[in-house]
VMD Tcl script that draws the C-alpha trace (Angstrom):
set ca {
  {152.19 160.20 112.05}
  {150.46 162.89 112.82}
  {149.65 162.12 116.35}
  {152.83 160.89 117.13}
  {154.57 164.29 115.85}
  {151.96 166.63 118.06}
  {152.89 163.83 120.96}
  {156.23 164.44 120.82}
  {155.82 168.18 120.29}
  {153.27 168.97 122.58}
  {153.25 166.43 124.90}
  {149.59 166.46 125.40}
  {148.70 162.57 124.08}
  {144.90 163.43 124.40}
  {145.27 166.42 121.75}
  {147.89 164.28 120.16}
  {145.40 161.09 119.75}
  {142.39 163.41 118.44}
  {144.61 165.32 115.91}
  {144.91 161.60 114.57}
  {141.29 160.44 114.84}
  {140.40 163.65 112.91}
  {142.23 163.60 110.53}
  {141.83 160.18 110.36}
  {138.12 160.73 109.97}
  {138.32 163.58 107.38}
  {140.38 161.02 105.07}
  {137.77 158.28 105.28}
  {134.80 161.45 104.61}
  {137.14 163.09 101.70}
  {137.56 166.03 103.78}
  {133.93 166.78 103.90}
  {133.14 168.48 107.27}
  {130.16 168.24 107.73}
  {130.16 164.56 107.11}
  {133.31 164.17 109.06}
  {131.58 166.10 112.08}
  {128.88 163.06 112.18}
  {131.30 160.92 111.81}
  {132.91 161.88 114.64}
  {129.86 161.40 117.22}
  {128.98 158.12 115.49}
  {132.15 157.18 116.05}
  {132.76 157.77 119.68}
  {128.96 157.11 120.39}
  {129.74 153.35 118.55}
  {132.84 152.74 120.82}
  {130.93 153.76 123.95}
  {127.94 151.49 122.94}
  {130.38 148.47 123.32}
  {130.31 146.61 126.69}
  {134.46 145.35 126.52}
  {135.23 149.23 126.12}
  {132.85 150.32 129.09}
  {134.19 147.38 131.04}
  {137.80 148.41 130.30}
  {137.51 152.29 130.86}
  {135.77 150.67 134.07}
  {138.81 148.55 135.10}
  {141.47 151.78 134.23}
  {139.71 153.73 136.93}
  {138.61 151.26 139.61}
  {142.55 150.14 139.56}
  {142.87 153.70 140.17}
  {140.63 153.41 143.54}
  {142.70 150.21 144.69}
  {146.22 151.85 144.25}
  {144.74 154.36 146.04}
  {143.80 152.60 149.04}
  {146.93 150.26 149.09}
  {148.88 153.30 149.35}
  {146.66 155.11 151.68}
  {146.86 151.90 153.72}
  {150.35 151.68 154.43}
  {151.18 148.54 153.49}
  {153.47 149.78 151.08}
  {155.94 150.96 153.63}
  {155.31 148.09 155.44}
  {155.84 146.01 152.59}
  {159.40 147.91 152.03}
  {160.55 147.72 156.05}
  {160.13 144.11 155.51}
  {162.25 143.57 152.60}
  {165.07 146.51 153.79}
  {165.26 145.97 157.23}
  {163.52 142.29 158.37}
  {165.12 140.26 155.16}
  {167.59 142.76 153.84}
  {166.43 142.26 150.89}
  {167.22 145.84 149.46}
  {170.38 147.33 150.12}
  {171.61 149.03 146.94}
  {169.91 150.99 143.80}
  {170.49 147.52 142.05}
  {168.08 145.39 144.44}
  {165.84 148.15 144.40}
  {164.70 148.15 140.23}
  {165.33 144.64 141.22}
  {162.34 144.39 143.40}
  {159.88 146.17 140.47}
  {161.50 143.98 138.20}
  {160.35 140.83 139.73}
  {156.79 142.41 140.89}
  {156.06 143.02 136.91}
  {157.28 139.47 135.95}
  {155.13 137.93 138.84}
  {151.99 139.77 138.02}
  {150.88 138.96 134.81}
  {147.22 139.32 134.50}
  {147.05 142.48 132.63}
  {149.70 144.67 131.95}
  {148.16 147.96 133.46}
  {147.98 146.43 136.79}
  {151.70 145.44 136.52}
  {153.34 149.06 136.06}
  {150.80 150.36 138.70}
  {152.24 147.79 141.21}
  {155.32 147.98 140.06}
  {155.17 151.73 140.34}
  {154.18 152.30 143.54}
  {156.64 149.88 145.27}
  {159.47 151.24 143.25}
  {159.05 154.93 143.92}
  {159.66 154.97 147.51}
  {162.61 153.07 146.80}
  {164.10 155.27 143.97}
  {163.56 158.56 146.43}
  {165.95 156.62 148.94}
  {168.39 155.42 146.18}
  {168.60 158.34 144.26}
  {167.02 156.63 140.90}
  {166.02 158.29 138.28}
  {162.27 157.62 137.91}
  {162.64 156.98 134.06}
  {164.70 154.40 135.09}
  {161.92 152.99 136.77}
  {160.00 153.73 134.05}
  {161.51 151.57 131.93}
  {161.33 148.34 134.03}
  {157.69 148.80 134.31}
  {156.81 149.02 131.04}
  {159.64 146.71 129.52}
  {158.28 143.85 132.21}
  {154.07 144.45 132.05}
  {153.29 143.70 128.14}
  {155.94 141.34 127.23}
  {154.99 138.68 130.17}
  {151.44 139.38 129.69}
  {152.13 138.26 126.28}
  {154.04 135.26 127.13}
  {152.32 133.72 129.93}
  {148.92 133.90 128.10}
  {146.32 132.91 131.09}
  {144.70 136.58 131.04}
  {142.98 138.74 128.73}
  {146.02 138.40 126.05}
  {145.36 135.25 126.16}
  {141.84 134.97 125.23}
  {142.33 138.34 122.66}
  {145.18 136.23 120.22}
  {143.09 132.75 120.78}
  {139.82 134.29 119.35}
  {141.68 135.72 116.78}
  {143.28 132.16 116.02}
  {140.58 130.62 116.04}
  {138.31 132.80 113.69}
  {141.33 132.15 111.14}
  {140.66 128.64 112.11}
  {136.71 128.90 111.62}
  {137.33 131.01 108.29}
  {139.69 128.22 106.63}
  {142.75 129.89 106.76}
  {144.37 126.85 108.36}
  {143.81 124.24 110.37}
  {144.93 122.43 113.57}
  {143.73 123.46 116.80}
  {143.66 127.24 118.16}
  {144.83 126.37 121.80}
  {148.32 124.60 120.32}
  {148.96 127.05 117.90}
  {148.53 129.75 120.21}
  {151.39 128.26 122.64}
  {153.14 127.12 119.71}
  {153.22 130.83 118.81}
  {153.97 132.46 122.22}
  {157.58 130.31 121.73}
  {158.21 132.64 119.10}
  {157.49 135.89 121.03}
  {161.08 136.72 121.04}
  {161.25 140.40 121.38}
  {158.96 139.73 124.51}
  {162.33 137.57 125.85}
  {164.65 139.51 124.54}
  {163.11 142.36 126.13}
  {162.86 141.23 129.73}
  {166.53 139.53 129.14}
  {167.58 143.01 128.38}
  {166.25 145.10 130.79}
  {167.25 142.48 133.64}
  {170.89 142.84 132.27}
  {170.57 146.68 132.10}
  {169.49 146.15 136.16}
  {171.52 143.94 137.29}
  {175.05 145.68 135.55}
  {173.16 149.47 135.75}
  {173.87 149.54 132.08}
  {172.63 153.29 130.88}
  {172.89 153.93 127.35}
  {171.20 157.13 125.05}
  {169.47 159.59 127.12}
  {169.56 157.43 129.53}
  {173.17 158.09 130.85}
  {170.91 162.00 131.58}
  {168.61 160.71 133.32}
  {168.23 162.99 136.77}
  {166.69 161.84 139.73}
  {163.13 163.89 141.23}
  {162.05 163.64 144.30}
  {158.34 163.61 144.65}
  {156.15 162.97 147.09}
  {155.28 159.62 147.49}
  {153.42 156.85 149.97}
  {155.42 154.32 151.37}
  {158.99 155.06 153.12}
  {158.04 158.34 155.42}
  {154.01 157.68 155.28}
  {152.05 155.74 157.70}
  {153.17 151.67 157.80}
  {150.95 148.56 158.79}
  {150.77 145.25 157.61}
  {152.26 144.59 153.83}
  {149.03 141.70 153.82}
  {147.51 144.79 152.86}
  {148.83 145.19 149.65}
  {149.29 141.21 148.93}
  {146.10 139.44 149.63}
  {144.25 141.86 147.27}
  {147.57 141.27 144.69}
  {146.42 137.85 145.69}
  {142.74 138.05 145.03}
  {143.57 140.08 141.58}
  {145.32 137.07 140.24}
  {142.92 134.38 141.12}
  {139.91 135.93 140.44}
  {141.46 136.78 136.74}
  {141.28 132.75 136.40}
  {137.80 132.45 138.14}
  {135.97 135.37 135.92}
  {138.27 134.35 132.52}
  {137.06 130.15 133.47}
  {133.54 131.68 133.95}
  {133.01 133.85 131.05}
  {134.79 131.03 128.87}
  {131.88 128.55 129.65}
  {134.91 126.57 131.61}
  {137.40 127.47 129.41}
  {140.32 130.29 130.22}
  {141.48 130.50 126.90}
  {137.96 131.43 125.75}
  {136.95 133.65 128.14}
  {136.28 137.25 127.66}
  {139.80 139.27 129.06}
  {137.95 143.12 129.45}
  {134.93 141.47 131.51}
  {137.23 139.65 133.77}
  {139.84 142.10 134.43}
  {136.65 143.87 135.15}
  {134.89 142.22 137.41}
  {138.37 141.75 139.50}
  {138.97 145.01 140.21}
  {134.93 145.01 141.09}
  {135.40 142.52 143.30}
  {138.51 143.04 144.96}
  {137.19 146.93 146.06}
  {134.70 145.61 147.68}
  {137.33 143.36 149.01}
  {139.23 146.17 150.31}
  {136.21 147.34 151.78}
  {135.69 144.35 154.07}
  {139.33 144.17 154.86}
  {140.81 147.35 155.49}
  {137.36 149.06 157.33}
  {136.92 145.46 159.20}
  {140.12 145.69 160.66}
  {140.51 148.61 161.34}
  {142.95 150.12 158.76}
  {140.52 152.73 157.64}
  {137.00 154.17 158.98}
  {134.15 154.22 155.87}
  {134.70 157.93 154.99}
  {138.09 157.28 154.87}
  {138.16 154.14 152.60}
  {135.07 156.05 150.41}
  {137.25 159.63 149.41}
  {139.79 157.52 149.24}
  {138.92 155.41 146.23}
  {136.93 158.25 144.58}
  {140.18 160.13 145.11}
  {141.98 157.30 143.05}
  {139.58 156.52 140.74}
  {139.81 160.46 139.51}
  {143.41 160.53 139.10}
  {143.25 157.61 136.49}
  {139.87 159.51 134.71}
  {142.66 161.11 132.36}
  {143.60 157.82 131.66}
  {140.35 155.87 130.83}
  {139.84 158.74 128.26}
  {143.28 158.32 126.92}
  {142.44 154.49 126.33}
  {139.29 155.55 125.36}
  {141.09 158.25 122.44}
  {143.50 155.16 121.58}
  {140.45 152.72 120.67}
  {138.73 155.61 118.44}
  {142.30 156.10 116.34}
  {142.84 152.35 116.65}
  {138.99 152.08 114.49}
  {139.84 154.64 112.34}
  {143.51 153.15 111.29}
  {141.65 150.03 110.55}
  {138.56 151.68 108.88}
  {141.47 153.00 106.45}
  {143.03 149.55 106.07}
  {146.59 151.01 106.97}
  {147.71 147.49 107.82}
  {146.14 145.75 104.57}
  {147.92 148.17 102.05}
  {150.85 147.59 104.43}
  {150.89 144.33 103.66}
  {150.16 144.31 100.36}
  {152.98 145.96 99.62}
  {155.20 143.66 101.20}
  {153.54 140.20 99.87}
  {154.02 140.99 95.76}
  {158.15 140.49 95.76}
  {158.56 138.75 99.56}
  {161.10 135.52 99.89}
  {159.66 132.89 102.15}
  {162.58 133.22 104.72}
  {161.89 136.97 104.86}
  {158.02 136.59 105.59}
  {158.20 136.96 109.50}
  {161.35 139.10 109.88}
  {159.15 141.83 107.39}
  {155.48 140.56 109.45}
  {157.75 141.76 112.50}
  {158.45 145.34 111.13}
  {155.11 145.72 109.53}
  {153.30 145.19 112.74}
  {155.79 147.11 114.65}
  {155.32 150.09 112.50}
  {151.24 149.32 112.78}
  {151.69 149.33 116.30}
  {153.84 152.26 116.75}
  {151.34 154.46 114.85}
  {148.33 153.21 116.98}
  {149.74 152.72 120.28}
  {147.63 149.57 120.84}
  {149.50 146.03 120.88}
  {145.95 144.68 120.60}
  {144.46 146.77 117.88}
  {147.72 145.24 116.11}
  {146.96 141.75 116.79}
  {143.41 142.49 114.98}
  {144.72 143.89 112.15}
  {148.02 141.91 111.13}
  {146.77 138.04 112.35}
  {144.15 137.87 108.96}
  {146.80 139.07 107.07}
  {149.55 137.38 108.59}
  {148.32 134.26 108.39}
  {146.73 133.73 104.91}
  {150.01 135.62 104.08}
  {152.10 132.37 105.41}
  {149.66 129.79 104.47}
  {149.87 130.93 100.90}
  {153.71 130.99 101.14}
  {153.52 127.51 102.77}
  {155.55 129.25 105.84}
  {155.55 128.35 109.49}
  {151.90 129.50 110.81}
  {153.58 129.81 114.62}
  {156.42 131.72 113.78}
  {154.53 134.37 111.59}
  {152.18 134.82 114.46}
  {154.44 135.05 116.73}
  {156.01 138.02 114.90}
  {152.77 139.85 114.75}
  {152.53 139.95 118.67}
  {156.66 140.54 119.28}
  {155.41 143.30 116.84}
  {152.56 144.62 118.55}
  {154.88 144.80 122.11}
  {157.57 146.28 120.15}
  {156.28 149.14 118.71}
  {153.80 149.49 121.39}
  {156.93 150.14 124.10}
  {158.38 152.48 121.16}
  {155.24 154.52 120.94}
  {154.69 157.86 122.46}
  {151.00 157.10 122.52}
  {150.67 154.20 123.42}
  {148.66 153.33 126.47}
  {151.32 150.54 128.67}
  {153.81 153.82 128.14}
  {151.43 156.19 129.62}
  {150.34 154.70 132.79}
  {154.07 153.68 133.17}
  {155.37 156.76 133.08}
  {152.40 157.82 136.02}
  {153.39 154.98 137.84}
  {156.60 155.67 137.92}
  {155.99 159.78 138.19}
  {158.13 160.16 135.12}
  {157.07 162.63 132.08}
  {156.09 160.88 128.65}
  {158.49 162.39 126.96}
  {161.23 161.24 129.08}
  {160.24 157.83 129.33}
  {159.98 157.79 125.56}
  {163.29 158.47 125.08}
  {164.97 157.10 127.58}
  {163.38 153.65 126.94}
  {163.85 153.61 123.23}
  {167.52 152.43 123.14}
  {166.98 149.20 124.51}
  {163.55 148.15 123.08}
  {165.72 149.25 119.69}
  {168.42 146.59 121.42}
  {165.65 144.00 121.75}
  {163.77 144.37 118.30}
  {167.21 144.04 116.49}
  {167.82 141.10 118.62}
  {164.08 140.06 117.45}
  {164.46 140.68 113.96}
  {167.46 138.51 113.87}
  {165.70 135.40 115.26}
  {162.93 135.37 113.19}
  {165.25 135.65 109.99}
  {167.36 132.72 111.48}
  {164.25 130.48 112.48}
  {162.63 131.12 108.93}
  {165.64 129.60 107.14}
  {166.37 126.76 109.70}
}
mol new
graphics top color blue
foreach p $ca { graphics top sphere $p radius 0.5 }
foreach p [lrange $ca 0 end-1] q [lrange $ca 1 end] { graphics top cylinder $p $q radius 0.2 }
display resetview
């Protein structure tokens, strides 16, 4: 609570996320600073010591380098002159959220990569249509999680089946991890009741709360007045991204996607497709060397501030475990519950979870071993119950001021935290209610 109140106040979600670890840490050390102080470097030193953090602070900035040089490319504005002018495909403010909109439902290897691309297409496109960029804001971040959590071939993927299948190893339950896991992603229903909504709010330009306030900015962007080649160079490494998700995820999983390890391969693709960009754009002839070289350092700096904000969200994510915030959570809620209430209240409990942390994943960690001995016990649908722990984790994730997806949303989309946070709230409040509401009908029929 803490670090959501100095978010909101100060706007700084770096000072904001510390505030929380600290405090965090002094709790766990019963306030004794000197203990809390080594607690502190043992904790950070502990998170950096783990290769899926490295390899994921790795991934935030080398996407950094590749938006960089997809932009600097000009395949963006090419990409645009062929959709406005060669297949008219956007001629109103509509078709142009429409065009995000369909970018972050198309590309749904990892959510981060989705509001980057969606981003950078649709900021050109609001300068020229007078949008407000936290309405493009919102489609970025209301399409990136909640069809990376439905269409589960990526790192989500492999993240809720490991889970599943410890529960599975540990006795928990039975049946097989790879059918309960899609079983469960048909229950994801604030992920489809979010993209439902925000294509509705689109396609009608349906602004509600602050969102009626909302005043277009112009900034400076690439695309519409910047240089313009070939929109190939933009979609083949799109292209590449997405396959090589599948290749890394099949390789790392000993030949199985679902078991593969999601921050190594979303690692190695952005690896992989620089030097990808590399080949293509200075072997064509887009870019000399030097260019393509200050280039991505360029890129990879500007998203430096947000590798250590993902790297600030895993250290209060530990420490909101190490307290066992979502254990007493659910403890409270499993003396006096009714069977047909169990996932509506797994829903809110993870929602809150994930509100406070700002991580859909460190969610998923915490609520599935309680979720799921919870509904076993109570002789409740398994599917359903984890199913509400990940509608959760989106949920309060998208509500979140600190919450990472936000974040690089709102830099896609050049749109201030704040704003975003508020204008965005109204309809992922829209789409949890419309949540909530299924799971209490699907628990009684």
């Amino acid at each position: 609570m803490l670090a959501i109140a100095f978010a909101i106040y100060s706007r700084n979600v770096l000072l904001s996320l510390f505030s929380g670890t600290l405090l965090g840490i002094l709790l766990l050390n019963h306030f004794s600073f000197m203990a809390s102080i080594e607690a502190l470097f043992v904790l950070f030193f502990s998170l950096l010591s783990q290769a899926w953090i490295l390899k994921t602070l790795g991934f935030a900035i080398l996407v950094g380098s590749i938006i960089a040089l997809i932009e600097k490319s000009g395949a963006i504005g090419g990409f645009l002159e062929y959709i406005e002018h060669k297949k008219a495909l956007v001629t109103s403010p509509r078709s142009a959220l429409m065009i995000s909109y369909i970018i972050g439902v198309l590309i749904f290897v990892e959510s981060s990569i989705t509001s980057l691309i969606a981003g950078a297409v649709g900021k050109p496109l609001c300068d020229k249509y007078k949008i407000p960029r936290a309405k493009l804001a919102y489609v970025c971040d209301s399409t990136s999680a909640p069809i990376c959590s439905l269409i589960v071939l990526n790192g989500w993927g492999a993240l809720l089946l490991g889970l599943i299948s410890t529960q599975i190893t540990l006795g928990n339950m039975s049946g097989n991890g790879v059918d309960i896991l899609i079983d469960s992603v048909i229950y994801n229903f604030y992920a489809m009741s979010a993209l439902l909504v925000t294509f509705v709010s689109v396609w009608f330009n349906i602004n509600i709360g602050a969102m009626k306030n909302a005043k277009h900015t112009h900034l400076k962007s690439q695309g519409l007045n910047g240089k313009r080649a070939s929109m190939f160079y933009m979609i083949l490494p799109l292209v590449l991204m997405v396959v090589l998700v599948f290749v890394f995820l099949y390789v790392t999983g000993d030949g199985n996607i679902l078991k593969g390890s999601g921050s190594s391969a979303i690692f190695y693709t952005m690896a992989a497709t620089l030097v990808f960009t590399l080949l293509y754009f200075v072997g064509s002839s887009n870019m000399n060397y030097s260019t393509w070289q200050s280039t991505s350092i360029k890129g990879a700096i500007k998203l430096v501030p947000v590798a250590l904000i993902l790297l600030f969200a895993f250290s209060i994510g530990k420490v909101t475990s190490d307290l066992k915030a979502g254990m007493y959570l659910a403890s409270l809620a499993s003396n006096t519950l009714s069977v047909y209430l169990l996932a509506g209240v797994i829903f809110i409990l993870s929602s809150l979870i994930s509100f406070s942390t700002g991580t859909s994943w460190g969610t998923f960690s915490i609520m599935i071993p309680v979720a799921v001995p919870m509904a076993v016990g109570m002789d409740a649908n398994v599917a359903l119950c984890i199913g509400a722990v990940i509608s959760g984790g989106v949920f309060g994730d998208h509500c979140s001021p600190i919450s990472d997806t936000t974040i690089i949303s709102s830099m896609a989309s050049g749109c201030d935290v704040a704003e975003h946070v508020k204008t965005q709230l109204p309809y992922a409040l829209i789409s949890g209610i419309i949540a909530f509401v299924l799971f209490l009908v699907f628990s009684i029929f």
